[in-house]
N, C-alpha and C positions, 0 to 999 in steps of 0.2 A: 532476539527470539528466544521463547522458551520451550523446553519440551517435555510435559508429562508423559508421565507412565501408568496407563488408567490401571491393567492389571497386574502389575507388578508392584513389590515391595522395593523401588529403586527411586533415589532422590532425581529431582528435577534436575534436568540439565539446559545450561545458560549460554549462549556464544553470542560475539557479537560480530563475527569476521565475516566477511563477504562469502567464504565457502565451508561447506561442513562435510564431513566424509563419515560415509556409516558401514559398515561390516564386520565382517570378524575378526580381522586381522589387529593385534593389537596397537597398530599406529594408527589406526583411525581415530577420529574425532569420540565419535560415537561408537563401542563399541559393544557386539550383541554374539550371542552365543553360536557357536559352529554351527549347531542343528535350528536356527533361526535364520544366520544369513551367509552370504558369503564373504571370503577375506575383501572383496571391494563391490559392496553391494551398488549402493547408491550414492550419489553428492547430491549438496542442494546448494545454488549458486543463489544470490543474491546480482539484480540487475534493475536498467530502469522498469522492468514490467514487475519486481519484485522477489518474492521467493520461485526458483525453478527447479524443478525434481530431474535428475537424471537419471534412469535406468544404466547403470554399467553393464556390459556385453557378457560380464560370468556370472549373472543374475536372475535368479527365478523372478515371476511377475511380481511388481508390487500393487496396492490393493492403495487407492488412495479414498476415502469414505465411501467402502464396500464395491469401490468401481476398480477395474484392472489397469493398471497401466502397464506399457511396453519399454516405451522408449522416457516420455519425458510426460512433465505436467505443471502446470503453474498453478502454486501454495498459495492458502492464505489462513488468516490466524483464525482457529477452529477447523479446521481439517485433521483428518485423523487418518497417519499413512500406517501402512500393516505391512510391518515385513515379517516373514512366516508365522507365528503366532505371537510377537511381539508389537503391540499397539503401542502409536507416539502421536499425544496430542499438540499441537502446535499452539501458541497462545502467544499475544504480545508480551512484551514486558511490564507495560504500561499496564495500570487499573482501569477499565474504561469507568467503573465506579467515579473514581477522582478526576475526571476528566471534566473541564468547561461547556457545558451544556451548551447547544447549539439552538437559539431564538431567532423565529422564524416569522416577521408581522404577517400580520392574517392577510394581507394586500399581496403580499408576496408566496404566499403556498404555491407549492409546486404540486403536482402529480405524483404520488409515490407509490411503491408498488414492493412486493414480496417476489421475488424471483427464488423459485426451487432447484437447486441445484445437484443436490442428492436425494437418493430415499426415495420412496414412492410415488412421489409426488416430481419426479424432478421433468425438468419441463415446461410445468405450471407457471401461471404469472398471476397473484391476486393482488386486486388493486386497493387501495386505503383512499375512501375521501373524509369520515369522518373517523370511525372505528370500525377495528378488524378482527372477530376472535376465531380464535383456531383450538378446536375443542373439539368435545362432543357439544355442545349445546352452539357451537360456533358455524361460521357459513364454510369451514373445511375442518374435517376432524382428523386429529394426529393419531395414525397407529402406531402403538407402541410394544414389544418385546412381552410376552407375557401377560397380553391380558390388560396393562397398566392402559390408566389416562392421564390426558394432562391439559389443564386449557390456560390457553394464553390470550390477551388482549391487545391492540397498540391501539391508539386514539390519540388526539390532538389534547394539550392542554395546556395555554400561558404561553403559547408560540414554541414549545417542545414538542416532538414526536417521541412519546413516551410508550415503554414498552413494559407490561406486569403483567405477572404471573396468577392469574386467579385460583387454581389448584396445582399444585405442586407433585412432583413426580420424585419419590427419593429415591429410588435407585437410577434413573434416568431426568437428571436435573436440567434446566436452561442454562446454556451456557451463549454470550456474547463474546466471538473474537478471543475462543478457549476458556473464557470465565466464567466460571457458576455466577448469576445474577438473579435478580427477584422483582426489579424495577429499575430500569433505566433508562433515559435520553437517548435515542437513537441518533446515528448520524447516518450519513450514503456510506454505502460500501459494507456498513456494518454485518457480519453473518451472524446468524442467528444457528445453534443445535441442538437439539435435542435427539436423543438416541440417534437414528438413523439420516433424520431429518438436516437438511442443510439449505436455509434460506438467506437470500441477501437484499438487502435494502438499496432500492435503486432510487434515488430522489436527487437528480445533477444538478436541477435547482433551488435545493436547500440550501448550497453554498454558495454564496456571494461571489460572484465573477471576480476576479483580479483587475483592481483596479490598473490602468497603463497610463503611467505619468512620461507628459511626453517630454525631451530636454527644452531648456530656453533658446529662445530664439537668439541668435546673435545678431550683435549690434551691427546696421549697416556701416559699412564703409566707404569713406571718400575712393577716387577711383589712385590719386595719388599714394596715400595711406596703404590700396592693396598692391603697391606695385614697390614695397619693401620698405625697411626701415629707413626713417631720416638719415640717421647717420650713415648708412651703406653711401647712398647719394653722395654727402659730402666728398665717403673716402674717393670715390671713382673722379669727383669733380680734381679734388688735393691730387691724384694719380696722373690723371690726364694735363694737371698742369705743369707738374715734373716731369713729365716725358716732352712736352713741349719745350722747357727750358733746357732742357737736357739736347734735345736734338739743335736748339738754336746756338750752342756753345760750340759743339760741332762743326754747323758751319760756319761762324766766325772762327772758328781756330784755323780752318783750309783755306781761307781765303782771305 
C-alpha cells in the first residue's frame, strides 16, 4: 500500500507489513503532528477481508471519505482517512494503467453496476448495459466543490469495460484505486473518486470462475495387492516356519 498526502508538502509513504500504526508518538509507523493526532491514534491491519482501520481508545473520531468512524472500518485503495486536518490517500502500489486488461466475449457479459459508496449519492446503484455517463449532460450528474464539472463515461468496447473521461476536472481529478487516470479498463472491485464521490464496480461475472481440476482417479486394486506388500507375506510365511521348527527341536530334545 501506498499513502498520499493530498494537502501537504510530504513524500509518499510505502509499507508492505501486515500492520501499520499512525500517531504522534514518535515510534509509530506513520507519524503526524501532536495537534493532528494522538501518540496511538489508529492501526491499520491487513487480513483475509483486507485493509482494516482501527480506532484506538485515546482517539478522537476518524473521518473515513468524509463519513465518521468510531471504532473500526474496512479500506480500500482510494479511500481517503482524515485524521484531524491531515488527509491520507490510500492507493495500490501497482499502476492499474500497466495492468492486463480484462476481455470479456460478448456471450458472456455480465450485469455490471456502479455502486455509490460515499458522497451524495452514496447508497445509489446505476446499472451499465451499454453505456453509462455521469455528468451534466449524463443520466446522473456529479456535484462538485466550487461550482466545478466533470463528465465521465464507461461503455463496452472489444470485450473491455472501458472507463474515459470526456471533460476533465483539474483541481478535482479521476482517480482509480487512488490513481489519477483518463482512460482505463475496468475490472470488479475497482473504485472510482472523484472529489467526494466514491464508486465501486460490481461485475462477479467479469471474472472467469476457477477452474477445479479434480485428482486422478487411482488405479483399482486386486483384493490380494490391498491386503499389503508381497513381501510382508513372504516374511510372516519364513516367521511362521521358524517358530514351527523351533518348537519341533524342543520336543524332540525332551523326549
Amino acid at each position: 500500500m501506498r499513502i498520499e498526502f493530498p494537502n501537504a508538502a510530504r513524500e509518499d509513504f510505502h509499507w508492505e507489513h501486515a500492520q501499520l500504526r499512525i500517531g504522534s508518538a514518535p515510534d509509530n509507523d506513520v507519524v503526524l503532528a501532536t495537534s493532528q493526532a494522538a501518540a496511538r491514534h489508529l492501526r491499520i491491519q491487513q487480513d483475509r477481508r483486507g485493509w482494516v482501520l482501527h480506532v484506538l481508545p485515546s482517539a478522537d473520531r476518524i473521518h473515513v471519505n468524509a463519513r465518521p468512524v468510531r471504532e473500526r472500518a474496512l479500506l480500500r485503495a482510494g479511500d481517503v482517512v482524515s485524521v484531524g486536518d491531515c488527509r491520507m490517500l490510500l492507493r495500490d502500489d501497482d499502476d492499474p494503467k500497466l495492468r492486463i486488461p480484462l476481455i470479456v466475449p460478448e456471450q458472456s457479459r455480465c450485469t455490471v453496476a456502479l455502486r455509490a459508496v460515499a458522497g451524495p449519492l452514496s447508497g445509489r446503484v446505476l446499472s451499465l448495459e451499454d453505456r453509462l455517463e455521469l455528468g451534466p449532460q449524463g443520466r446522473c450528474p456529479l456535484e462538485l466543490p466550487q461550482g466545478d464539472t466533470v463528465s465521465l463515461r464507461i461503455y463496452w468496447e472489444a470485450g473491455q469495460l472501458l472507463l474515459e473521461v470526456l471533460q476533465p476536472c483539474e483541481r478535482h481529478p479521476l482517480r482509480v484505486n487512488g490513481v489519477v487516470v483518463q482512460k482505463l479498463a475496468l475490472r470488479p472491485g475497482d473504485q472510482l473518486g472523484v472529489a467526494m464521490h466514491r464508486f465501486v464496480v460490481d461485475a462477479p461475472g467479469m471474472e472467469p470462475e476457477p477452474e477445479i481440476v479434480l485428482p486422478a482417479p487411482l488405479p483399482a486394486q486386486l483384493p490380494e495387492e490391498a491386503a499389503g506388500p508381497t513381501g510382508e507375506v513372504w516374511w510372516l510365511i519364513v516367521t511362521a516356519a521358524v517358530l514351527a521348527l523351533g518348537i519341533a527341536l524342543v520336543l524332540l530334545i525332551r523326549f
